[in-house]
KEVO-420172 format. One record per atom (N, C-alpha, C): x negated, y, z; residue number from 1; chain; atom name. Coordinates in Angstrom, 1 decimal. Layout:
x->X | y->Y | z->Z | pos->NUM | unit->A | site->CA
...
end
This chain:
x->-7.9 | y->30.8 | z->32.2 | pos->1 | unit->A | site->N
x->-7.6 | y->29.9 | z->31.1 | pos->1 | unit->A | site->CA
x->-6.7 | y->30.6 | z->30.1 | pos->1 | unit->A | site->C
x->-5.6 | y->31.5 | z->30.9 | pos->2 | unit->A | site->N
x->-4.6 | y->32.3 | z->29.7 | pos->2 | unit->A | site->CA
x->-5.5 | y->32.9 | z->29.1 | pos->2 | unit->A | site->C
x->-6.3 | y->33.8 | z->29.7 | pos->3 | unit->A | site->N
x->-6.7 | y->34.5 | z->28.8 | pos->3 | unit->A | site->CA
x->-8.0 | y->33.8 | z->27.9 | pos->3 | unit->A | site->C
x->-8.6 | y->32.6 | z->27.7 | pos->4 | unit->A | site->N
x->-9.6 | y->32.3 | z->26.8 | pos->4 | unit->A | site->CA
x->-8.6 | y->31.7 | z->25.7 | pos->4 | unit->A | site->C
x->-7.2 | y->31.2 | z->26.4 | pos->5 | unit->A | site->N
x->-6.5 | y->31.0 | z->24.9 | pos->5 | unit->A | site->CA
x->-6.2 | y->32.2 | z->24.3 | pos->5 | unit->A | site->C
x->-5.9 | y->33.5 | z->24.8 | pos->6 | unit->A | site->N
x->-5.3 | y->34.1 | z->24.0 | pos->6 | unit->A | site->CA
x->-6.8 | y->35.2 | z->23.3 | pos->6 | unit->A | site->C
x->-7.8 | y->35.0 | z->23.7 | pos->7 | unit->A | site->N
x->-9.0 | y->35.3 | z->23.1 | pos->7 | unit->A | site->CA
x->-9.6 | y->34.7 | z->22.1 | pos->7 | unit->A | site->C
x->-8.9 | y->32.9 | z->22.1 | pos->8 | unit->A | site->N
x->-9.4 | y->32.4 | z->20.5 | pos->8 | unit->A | site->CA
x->-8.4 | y->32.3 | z->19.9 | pos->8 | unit->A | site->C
x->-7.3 | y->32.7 | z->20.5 | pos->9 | unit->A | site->N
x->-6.1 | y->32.3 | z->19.1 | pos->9 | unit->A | site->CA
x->-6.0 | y->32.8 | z->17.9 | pos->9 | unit->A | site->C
x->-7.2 | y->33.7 | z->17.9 | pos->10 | unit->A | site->N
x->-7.2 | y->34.5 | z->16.6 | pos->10 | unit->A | site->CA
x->-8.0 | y->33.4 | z->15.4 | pos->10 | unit->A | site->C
x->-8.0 | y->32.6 | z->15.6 | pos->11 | unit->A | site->N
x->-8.8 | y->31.9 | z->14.8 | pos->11 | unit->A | site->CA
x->-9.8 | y->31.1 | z->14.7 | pos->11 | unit->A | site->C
x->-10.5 | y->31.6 | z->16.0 | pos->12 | unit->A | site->N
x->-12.0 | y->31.8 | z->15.8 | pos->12 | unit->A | site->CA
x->-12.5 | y->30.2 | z->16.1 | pos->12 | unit->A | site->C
x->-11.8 | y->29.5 | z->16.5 | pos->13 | unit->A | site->N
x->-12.5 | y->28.1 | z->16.7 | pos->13 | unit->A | site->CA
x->-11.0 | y->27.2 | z->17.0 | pos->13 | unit->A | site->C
x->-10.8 | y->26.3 | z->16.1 | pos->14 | unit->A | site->N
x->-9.4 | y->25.5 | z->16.2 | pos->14 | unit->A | site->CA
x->-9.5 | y->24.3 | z->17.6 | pos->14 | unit->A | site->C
x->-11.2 | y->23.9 | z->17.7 | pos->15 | unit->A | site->N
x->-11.0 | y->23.0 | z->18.9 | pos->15 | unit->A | site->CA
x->-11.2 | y->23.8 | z->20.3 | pos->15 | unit->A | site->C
x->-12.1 | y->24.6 | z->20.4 | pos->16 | unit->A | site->N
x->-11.3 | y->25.7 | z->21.5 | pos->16 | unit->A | site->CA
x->-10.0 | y->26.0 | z->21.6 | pos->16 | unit->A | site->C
x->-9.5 | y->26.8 | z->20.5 | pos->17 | unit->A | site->N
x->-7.8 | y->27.0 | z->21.1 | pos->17 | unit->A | site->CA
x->-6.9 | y->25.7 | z->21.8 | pos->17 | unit->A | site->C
x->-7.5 | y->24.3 | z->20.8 | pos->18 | unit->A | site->N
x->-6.4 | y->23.1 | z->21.3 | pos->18 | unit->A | site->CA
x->-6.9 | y->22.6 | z->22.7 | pos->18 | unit->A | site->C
x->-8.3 | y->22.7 | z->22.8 | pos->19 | unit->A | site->N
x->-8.6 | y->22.6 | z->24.2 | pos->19 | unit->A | site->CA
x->-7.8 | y->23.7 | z->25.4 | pos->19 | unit->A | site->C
x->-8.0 | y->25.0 | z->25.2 | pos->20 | unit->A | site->N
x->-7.1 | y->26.0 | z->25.7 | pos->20 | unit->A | site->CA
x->-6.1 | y->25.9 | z->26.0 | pos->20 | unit->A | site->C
x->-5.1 | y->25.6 | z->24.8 | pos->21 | unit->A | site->N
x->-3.2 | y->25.2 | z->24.8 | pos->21 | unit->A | site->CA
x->-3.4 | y->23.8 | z->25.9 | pos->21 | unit->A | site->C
x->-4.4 | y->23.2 | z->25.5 | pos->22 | unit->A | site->N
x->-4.0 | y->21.8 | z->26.3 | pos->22 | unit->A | site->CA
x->-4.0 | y->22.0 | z->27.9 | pos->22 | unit->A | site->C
x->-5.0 | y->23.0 | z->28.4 | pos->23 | unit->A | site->N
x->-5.4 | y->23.2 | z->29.5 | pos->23 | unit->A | site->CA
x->-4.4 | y->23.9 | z->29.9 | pos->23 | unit->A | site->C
x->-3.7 | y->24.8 | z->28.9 | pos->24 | unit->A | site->N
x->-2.4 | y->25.5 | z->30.0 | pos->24 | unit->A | site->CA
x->-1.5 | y->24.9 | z->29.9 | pos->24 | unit->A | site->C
x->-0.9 | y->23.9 | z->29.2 | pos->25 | unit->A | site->N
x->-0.1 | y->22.8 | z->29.4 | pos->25 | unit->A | site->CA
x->-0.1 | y->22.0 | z->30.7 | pos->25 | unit->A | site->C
x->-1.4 | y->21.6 | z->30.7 | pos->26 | unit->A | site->N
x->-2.0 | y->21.2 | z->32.3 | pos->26 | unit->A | site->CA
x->-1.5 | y->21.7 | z->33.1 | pos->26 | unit->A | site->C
x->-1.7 | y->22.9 | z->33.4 | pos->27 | unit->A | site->N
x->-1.6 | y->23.8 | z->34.7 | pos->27 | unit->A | site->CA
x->-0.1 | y->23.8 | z->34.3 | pos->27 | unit->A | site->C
x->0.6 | y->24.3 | z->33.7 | pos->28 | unit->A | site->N
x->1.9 | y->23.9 | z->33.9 | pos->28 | unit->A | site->CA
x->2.8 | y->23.2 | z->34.0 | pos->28 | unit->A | site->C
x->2.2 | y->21.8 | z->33.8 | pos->29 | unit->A | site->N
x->2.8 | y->20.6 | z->34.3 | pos->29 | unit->A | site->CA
x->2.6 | y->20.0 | z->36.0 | pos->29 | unit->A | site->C
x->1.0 | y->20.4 | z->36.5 | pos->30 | unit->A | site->N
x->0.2 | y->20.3 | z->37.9 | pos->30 | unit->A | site->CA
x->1.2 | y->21.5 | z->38.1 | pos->30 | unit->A | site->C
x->1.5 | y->22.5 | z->37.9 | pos->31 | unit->A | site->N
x->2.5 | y->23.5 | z->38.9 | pos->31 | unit->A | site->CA
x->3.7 | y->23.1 | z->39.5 | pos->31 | unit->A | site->C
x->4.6 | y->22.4 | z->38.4 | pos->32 | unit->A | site->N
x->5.8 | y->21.7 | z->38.7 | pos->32 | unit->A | site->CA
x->5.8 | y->20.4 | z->38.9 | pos->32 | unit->A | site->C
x->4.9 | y->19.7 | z->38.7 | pos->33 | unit->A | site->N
x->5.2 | y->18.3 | z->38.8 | pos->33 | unit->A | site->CA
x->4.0 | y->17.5 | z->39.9 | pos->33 | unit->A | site->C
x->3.1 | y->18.3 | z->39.9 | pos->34 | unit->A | site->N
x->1.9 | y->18.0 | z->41.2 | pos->34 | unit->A | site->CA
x->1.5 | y->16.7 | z->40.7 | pos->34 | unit->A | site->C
x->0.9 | y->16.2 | z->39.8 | pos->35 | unit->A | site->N
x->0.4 | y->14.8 | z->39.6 | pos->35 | unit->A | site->CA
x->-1.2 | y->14.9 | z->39.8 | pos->35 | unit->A | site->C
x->-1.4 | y->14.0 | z->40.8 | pos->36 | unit->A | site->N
x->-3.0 | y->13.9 | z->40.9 | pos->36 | unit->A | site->CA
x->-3.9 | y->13.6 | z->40.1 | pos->36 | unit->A | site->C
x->-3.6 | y->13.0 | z->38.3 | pos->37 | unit->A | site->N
x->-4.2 | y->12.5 | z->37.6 | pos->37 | unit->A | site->CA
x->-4.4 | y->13.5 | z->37.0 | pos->37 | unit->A | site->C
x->-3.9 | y->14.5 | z->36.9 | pos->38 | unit->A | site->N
x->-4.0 | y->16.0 | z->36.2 | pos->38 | unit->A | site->CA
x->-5.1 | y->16.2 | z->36.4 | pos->38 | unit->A | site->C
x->-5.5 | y->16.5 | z->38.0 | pos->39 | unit->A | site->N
x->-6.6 | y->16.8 | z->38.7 | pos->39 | unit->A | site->CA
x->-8.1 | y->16.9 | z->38.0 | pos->39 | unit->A | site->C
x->-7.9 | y->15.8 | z->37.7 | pos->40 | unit->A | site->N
x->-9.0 | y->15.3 | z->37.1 | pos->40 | unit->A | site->CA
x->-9.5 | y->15.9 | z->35.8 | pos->40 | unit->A | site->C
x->-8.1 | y->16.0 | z->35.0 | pos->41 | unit->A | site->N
x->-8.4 | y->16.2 | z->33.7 | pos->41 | unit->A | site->CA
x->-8.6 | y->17.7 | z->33.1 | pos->41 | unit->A | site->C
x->-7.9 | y->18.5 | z->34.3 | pos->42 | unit->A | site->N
x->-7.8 | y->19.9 | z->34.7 | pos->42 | unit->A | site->CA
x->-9.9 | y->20.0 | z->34.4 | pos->42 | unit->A | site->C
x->-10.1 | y->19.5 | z->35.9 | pos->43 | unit->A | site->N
x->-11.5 | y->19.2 | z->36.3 | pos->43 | unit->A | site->CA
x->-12.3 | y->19.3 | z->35.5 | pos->43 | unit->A | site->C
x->-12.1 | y->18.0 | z->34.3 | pos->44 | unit->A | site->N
x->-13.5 | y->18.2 | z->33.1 | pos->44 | unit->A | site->CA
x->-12.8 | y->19.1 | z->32.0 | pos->44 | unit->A | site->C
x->-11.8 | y->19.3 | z->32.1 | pos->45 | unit->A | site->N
x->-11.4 | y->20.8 | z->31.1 | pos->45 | unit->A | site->CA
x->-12.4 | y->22.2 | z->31.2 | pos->45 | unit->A | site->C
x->-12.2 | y->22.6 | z->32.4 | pos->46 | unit->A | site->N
x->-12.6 | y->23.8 | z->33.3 | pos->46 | unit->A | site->CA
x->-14.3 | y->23.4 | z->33.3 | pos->46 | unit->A | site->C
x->-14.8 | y->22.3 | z->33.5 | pos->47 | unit->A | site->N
x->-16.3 | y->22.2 | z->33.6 | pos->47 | unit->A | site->CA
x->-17.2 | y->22.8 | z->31.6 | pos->47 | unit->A | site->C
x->-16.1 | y->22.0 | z->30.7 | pos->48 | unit->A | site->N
x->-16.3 | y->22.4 | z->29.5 | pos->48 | unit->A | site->CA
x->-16.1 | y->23.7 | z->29.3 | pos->48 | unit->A | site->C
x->-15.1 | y->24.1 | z->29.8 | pos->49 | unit->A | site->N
x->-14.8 | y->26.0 | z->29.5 | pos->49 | unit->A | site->CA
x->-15.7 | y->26.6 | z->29.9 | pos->49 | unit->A | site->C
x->-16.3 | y->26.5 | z->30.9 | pos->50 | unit->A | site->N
x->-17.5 | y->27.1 | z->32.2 | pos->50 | unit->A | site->CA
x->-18.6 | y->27.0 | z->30.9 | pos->50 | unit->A | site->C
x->-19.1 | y->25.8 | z->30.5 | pos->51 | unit->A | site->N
x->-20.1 | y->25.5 | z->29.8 | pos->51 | unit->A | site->CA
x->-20.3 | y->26.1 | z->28.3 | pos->51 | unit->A | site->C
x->-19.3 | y->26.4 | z->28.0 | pos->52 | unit->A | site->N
x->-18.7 | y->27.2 | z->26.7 | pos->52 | unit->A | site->CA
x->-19.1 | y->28.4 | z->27.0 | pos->52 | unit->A | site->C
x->-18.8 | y->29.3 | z->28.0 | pos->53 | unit->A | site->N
x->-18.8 | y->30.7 | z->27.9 | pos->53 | unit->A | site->CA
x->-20.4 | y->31.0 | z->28.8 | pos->53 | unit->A | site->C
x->-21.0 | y->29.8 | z->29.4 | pos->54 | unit->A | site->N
x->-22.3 | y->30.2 | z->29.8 | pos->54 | unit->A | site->CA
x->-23.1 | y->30.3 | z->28.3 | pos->54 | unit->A | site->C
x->-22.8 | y->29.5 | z->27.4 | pos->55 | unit->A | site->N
x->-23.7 | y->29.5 | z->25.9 | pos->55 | unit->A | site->CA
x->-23.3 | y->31.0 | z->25.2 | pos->55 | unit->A | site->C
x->-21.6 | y->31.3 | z->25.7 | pos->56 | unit->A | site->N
x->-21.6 | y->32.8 | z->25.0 | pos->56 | unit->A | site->CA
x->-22.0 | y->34.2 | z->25.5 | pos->56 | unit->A | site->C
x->-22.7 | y->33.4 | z->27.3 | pos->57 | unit->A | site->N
x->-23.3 | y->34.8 | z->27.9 | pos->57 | unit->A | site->CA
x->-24.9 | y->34.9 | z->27.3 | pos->57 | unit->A | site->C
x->-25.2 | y->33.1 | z->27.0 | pos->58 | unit->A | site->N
x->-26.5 | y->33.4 | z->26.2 | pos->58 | unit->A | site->CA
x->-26.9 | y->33.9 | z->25.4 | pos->58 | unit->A | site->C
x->-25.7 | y->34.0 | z->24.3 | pos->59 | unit->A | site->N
x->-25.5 | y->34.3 | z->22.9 | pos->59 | unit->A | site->CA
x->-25.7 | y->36.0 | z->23.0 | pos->59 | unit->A | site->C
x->-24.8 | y->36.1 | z->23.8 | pos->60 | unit->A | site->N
x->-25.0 | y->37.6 | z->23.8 | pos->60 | unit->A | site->CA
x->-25.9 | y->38.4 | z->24.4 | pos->60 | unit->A | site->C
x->-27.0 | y->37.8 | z->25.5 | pos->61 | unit->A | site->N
x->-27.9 | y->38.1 | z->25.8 | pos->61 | unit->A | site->CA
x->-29.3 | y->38.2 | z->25.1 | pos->61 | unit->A | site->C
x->-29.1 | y->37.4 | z->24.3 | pos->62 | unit->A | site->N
x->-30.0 | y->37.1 | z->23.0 | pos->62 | unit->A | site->CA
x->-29.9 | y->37.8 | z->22.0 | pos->62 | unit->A | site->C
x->-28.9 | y->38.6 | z->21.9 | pos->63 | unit->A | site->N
x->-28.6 | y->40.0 | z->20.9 | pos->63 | unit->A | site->CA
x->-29.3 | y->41.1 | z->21.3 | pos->63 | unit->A | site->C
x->-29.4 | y->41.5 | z->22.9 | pos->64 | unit->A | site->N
x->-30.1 | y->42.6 | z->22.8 | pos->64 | unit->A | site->CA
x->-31.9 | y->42.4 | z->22.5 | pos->64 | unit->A | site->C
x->-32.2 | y->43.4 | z->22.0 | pos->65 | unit->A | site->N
x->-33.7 | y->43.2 | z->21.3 | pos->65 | unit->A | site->CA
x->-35.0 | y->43.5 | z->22.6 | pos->65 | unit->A | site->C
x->-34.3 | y->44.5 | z->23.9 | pos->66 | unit->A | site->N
x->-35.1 | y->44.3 | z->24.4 | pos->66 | unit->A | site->CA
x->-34.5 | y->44.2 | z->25.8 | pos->66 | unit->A | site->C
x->-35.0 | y->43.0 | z->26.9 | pos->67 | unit->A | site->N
x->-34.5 | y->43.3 | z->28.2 | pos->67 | unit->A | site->CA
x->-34.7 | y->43.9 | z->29.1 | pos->67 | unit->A | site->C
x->-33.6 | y->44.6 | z->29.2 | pos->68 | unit->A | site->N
x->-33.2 | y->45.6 | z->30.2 | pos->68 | unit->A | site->CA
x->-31.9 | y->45.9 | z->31.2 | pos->68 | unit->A | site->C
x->-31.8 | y->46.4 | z->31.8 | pos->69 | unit->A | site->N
x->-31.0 | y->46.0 | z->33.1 | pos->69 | unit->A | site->CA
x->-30.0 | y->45.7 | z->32.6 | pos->69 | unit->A | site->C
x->-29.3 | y->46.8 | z->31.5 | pos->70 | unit->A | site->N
x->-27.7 | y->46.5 | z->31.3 | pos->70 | unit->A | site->CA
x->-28.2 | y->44.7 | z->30.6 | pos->70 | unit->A | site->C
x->-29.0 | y->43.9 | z->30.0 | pos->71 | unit->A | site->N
x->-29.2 | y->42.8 | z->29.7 | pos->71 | unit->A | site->CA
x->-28.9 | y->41.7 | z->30.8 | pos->71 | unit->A | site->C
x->-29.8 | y->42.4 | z->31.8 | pos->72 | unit->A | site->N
x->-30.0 | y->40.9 | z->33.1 | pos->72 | unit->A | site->CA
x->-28.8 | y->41.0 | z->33.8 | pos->72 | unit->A | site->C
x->-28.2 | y->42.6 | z->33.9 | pos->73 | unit->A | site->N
x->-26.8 | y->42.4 | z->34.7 | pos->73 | unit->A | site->CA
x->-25.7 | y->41.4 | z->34.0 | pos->73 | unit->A | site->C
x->-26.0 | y->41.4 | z->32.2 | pos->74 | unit->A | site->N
x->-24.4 | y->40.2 | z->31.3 | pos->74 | unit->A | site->CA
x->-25.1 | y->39.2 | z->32.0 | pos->74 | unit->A | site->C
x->-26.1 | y->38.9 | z->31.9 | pos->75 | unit->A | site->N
x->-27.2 | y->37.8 | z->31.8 | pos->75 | unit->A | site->CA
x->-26.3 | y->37.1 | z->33.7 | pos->75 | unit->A | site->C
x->-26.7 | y->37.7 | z->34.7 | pos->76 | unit->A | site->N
x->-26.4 | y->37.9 | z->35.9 | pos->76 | unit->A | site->CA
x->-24.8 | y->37.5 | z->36.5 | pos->76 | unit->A | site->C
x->-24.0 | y->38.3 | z->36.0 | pos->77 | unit->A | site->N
x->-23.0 | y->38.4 | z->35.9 | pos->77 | unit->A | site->CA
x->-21.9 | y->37.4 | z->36.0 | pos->77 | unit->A | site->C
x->-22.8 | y->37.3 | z->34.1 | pos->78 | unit->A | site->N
x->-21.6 | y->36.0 | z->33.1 | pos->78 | unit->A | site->CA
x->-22.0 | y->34.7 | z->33.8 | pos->78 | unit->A | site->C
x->-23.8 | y->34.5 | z->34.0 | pos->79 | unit->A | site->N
x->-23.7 | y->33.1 | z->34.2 | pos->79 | unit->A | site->CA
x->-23.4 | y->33.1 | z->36.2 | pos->79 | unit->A | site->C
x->-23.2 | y->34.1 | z->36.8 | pos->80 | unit->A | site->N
x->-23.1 | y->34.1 | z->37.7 | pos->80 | unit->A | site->CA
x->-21.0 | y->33.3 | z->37.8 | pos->80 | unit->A | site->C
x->-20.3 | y->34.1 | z->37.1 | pos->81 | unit->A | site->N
x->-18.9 | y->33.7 | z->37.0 | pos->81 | unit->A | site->CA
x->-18.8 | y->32.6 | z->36.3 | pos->81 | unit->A | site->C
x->-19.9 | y->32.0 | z->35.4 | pos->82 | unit->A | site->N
x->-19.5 | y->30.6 | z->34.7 | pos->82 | unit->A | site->CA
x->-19.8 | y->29.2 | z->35.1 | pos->82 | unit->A | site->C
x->-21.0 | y->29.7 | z->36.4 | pos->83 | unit->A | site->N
x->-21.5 | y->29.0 | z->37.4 | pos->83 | unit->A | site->CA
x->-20.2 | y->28.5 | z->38.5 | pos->83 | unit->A | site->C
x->-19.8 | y->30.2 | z->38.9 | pos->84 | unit->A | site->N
x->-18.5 | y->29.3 | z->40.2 | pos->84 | unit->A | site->CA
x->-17.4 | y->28.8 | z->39.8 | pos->84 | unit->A | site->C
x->-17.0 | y->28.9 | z->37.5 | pos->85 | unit->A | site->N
x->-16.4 | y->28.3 | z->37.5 | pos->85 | unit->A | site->CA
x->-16.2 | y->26.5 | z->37.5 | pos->85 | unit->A | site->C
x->-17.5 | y->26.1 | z->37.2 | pos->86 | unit->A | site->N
x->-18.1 | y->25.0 | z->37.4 | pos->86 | unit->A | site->CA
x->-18.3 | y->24.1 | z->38.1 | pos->86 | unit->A | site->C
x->-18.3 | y->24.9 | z->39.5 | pos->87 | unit->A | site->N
x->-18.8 | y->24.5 | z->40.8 | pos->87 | unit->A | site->CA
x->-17.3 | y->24.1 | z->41.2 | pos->87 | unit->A | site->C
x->-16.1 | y->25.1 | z->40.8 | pos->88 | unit->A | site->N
x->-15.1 | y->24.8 | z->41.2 | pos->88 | unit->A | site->CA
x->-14.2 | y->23.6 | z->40.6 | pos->88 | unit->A | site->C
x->-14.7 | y->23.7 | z->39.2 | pos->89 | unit->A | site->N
x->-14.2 | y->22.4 | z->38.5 | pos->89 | unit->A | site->CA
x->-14.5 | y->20.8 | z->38.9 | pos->89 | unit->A | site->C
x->-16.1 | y->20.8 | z->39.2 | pos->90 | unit->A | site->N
x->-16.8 | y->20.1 | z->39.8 | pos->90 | unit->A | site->CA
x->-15.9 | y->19.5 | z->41.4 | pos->90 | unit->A | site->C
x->-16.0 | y->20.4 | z->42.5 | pos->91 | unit->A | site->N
x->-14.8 | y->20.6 | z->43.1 | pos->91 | unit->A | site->CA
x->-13.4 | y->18.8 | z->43.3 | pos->91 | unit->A | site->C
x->-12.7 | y->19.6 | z->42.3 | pos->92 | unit->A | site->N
x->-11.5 | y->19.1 | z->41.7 | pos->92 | unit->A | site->CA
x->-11.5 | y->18.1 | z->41.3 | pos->92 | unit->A | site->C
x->-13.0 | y->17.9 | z->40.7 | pos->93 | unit->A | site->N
x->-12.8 | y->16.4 | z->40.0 | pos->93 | unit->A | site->CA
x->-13.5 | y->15.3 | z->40.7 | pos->93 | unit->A | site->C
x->-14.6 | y->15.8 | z->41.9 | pos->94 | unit->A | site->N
x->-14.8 | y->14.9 | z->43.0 | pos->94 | unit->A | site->CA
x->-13.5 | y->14.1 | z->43.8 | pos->94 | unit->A | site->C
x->-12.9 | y->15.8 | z->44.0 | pos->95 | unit->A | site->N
x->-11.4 | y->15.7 | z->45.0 | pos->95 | unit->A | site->CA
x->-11.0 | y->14.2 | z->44.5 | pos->95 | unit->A | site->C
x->-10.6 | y->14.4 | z->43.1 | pos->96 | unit->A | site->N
x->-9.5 | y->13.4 | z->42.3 | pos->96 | unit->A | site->CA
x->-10.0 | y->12.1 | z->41.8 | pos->96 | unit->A | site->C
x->-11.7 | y->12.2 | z->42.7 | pos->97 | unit->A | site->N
x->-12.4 | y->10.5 | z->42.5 | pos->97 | unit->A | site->CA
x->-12.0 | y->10.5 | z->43.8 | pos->97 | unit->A | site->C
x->-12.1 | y->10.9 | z->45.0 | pos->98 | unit->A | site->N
x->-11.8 | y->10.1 | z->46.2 | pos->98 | unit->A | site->CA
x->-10.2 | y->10.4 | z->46.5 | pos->98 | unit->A | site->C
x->-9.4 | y->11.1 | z->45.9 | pos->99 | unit->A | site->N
x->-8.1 | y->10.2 | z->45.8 | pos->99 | unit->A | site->CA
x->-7.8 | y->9.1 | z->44.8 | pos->99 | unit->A | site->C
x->-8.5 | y->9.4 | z->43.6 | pos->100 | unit->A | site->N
x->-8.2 | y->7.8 | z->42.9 | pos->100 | unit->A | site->CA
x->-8.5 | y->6.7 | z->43.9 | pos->100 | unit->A | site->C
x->-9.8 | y->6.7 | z->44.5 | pos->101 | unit->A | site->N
x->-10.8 | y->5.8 | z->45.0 | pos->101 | unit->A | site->CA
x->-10.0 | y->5.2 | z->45.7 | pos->101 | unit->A | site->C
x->-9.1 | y->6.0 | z->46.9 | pos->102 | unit->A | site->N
x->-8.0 | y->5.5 | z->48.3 | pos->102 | unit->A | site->CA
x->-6.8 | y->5.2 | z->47.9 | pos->102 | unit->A | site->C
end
């Protein structure tokens, strides 16, 4: 998450960065203060960021003109790491329905 804020701080999208700052705010408040309602909001943060950077493994696989390995390996790769970030988000926000739920 540090590093996708410090990858759009340059400008490049103002509701990315405030989603970003907001998300490391999160983790630093769930570090010291352990609130389970975080959980949650951590949860659909990380499921949006996952979903974000699967469109920019598309984006950029749609640049090369013709596919070829170095293509299916970004292709592979990216949505392979933006998949378990998802899965993990996913995860966390189940967790934090069945502790709301009890």
């Amino acid at each position: 998450m540090i590093v996708f804020g410090l990858y759009l701080w340059g400008g490049r999208s103002l509701a990315a960065s405030v989603i970003s700052a907001t998300a490391i705010l999160l983790f630093a408040l769930q570090f010291i203060f352990q609130f389970n309602a975080v959980n949650g909001v951590l949860g659909g943060l990380m499921v949006l960021v996952g979903l974000y950077f699967s469109m920019a493994v598309w984006s950029e696989f749609s640049e090369f003109e013709v596919v070829n390995k170095e293509a299916l390996t970004l292709l592979l790769v990216g949505w392979g790491l933006c998949l378990s970030v998802i899965v993990l988000a996913i995860f966390m926000v189940v967790s934090f329905i069945r502790d709301f739920a009890n």
